[in-house]
Residue frames relative to the residue before (quaternion, step in Angstrom):
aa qw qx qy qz dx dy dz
X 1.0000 0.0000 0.0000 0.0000 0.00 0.00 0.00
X 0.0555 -0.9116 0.3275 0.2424 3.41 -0.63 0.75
X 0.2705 0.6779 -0.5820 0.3585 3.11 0.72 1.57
X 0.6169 0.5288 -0.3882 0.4348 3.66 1.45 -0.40
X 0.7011 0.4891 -0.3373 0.3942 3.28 1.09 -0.31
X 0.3067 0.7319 -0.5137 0.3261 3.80 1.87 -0.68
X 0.3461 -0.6595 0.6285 0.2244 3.08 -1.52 0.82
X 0.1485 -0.6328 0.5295 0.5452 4.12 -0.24 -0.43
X 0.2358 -0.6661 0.6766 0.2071 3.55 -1.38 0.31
X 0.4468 -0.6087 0.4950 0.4300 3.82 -0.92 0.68
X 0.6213 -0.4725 0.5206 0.3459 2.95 -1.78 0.05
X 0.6725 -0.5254 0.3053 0.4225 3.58 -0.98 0.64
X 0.5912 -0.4693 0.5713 0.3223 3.78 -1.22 -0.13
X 0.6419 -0.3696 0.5505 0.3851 3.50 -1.39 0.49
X 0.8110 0.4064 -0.2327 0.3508 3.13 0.09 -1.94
X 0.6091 0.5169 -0.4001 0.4491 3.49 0.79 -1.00
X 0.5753 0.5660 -0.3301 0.4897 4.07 0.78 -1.05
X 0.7564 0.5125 -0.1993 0.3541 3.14 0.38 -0.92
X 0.7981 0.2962 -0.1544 0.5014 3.63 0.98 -0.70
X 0.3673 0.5970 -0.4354 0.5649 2.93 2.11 0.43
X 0.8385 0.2223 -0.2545 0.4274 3.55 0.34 -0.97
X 0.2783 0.5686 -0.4678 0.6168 3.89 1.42 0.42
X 0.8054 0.2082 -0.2100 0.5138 4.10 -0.25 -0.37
X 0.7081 0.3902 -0.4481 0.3815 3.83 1.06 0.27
X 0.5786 0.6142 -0.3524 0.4047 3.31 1.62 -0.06
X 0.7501 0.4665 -0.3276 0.3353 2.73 1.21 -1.02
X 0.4467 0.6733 -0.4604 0.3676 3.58 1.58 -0.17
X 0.7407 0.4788 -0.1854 0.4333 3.46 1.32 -1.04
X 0.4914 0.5410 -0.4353 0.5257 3.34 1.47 0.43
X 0.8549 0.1928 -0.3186 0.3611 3.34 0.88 -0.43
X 0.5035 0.7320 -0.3442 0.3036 3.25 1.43 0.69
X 0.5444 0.6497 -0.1531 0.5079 2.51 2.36 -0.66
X 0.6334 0.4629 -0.2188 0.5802 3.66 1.55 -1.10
X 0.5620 0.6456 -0.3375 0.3917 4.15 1.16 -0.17
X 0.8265 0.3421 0.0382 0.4455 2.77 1.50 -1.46
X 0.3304 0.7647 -0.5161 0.1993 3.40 1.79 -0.22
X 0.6262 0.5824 -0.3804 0.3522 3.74 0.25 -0.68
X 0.5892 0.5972 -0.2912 0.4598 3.12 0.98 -1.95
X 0.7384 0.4007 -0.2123 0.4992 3.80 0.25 -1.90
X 0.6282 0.5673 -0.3346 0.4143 3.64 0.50 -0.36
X 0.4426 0.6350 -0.2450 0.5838 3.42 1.53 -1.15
X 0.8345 0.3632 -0.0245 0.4137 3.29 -0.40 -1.58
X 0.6336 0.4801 -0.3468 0.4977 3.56 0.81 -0.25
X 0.5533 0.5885 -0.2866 0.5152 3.71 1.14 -1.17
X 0.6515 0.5825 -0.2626 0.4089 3.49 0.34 -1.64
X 0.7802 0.4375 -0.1076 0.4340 3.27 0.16 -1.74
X 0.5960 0.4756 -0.2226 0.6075 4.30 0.91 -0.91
X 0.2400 -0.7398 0.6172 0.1192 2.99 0.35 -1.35
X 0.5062 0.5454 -0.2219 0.6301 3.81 1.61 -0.14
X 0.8335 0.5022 -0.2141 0.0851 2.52 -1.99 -0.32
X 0.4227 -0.6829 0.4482 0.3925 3.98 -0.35 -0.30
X 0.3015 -0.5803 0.6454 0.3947 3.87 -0.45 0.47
X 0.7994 0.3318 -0.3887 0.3160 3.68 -0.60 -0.49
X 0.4805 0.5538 -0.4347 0.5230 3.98 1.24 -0.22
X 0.7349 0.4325 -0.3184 0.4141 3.31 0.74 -0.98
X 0.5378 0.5277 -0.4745 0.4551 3.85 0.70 -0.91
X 0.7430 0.4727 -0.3235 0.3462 3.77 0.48 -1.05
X 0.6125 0.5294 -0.3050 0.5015 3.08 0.89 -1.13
X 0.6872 0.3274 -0.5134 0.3962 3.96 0.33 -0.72
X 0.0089 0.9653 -0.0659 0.2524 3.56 1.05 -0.38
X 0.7505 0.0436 0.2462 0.6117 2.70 -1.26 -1.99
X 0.6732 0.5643 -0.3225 0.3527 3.56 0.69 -1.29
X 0.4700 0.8043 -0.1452 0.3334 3.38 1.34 -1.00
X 0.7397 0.2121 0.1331 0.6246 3.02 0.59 -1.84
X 0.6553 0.3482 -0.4718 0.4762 4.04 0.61 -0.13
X 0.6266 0.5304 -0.4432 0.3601 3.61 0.77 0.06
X 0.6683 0.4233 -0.2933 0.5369 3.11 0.88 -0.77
X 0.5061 0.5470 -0.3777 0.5496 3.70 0.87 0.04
X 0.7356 0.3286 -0.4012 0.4359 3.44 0.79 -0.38
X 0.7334 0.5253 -0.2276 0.3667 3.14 0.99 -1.43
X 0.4278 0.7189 -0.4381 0.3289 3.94 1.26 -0.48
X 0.8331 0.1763 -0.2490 0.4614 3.72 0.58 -0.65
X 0.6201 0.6722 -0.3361 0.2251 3.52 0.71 0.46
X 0.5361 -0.6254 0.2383 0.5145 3.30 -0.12 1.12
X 0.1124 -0.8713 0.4775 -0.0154 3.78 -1.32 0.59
X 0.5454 0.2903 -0.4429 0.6497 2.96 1.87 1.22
X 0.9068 0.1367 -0.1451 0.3715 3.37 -1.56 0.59
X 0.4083 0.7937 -0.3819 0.2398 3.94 -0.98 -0.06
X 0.6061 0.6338 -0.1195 0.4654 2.93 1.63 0.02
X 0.6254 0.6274 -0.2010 0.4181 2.89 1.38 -1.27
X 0.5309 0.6626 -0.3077 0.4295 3.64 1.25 -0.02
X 0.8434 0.1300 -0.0625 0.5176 3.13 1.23 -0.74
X 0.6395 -0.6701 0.1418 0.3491 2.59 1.97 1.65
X 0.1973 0.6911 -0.5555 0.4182 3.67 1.17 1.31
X 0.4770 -0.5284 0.6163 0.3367 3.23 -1.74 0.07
X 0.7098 -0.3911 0.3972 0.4306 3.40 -1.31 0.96
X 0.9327 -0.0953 0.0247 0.3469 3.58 -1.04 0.88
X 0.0396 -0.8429 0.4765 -0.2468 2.99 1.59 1.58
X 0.7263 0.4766 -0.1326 0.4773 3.50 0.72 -1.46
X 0.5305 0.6783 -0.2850 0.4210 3.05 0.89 -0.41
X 0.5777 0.5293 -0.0837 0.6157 3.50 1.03 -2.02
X 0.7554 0.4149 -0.3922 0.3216 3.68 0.20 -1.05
X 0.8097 0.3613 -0.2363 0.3976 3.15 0.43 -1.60
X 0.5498 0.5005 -0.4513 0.4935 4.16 0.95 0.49
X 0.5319 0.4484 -0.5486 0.4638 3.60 1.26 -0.54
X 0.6133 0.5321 -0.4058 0.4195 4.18 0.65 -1.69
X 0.6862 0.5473 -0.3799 0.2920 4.08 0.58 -0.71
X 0.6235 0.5615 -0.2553 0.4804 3.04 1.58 -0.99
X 0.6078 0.5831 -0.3514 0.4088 3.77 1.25 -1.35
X 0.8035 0.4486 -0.1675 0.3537 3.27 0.96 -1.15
X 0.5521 0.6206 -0.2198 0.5116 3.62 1.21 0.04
X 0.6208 0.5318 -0.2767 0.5053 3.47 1.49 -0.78
């Protein structure tokens, strides 16, 4: 059977978590700065409001001050205190990066 033979592997490190989700933001820092136009495009379209060129800036500025914030903050675990799943926070504040970029 080859579950009798499964080895168990630990669960990843903090650190390892961490520079996993350090190397998914930063993809999304520069997917976000590739596409400001695109999302800017598509934001106009969809509202119907707004300035296209406020928006390019705004995805932006917004873009790069997040990841300015979020670059030195821890980015594995922290949750578990108030009874989260391992890297709850973590999940949250990239879902709020994404909300806020669109």
């Amino acid at each position: 059977m080859i579950s009798s033979r499964a080895v168990a592997w630990p669960p990843p490190s903090g650190e390892a978590i961490r520079r996993g989700l350090d190397r998914i933001v930063a993809a999304m820092v520069v997917a976000g700065l590739r596409n400001a136009i695109e999302l800017a495009e598509l934001a106009t379209e969809e509202t119907g409001f707004g300035v296209f060129e406020d928006k390019v800036l705004k995805n932006c500025i917004a873009t790069e001050f997040l990841y300015d914030y979020l670059r030195d903050k821890k980015s594995a675990g922290g949750g578990e205190k108030a009874g989260l799943p391992p890297n709850a926070l973590q999940a949250a504040l990239t879902s709020r990066w994404l909300w806020s970029t669109s």
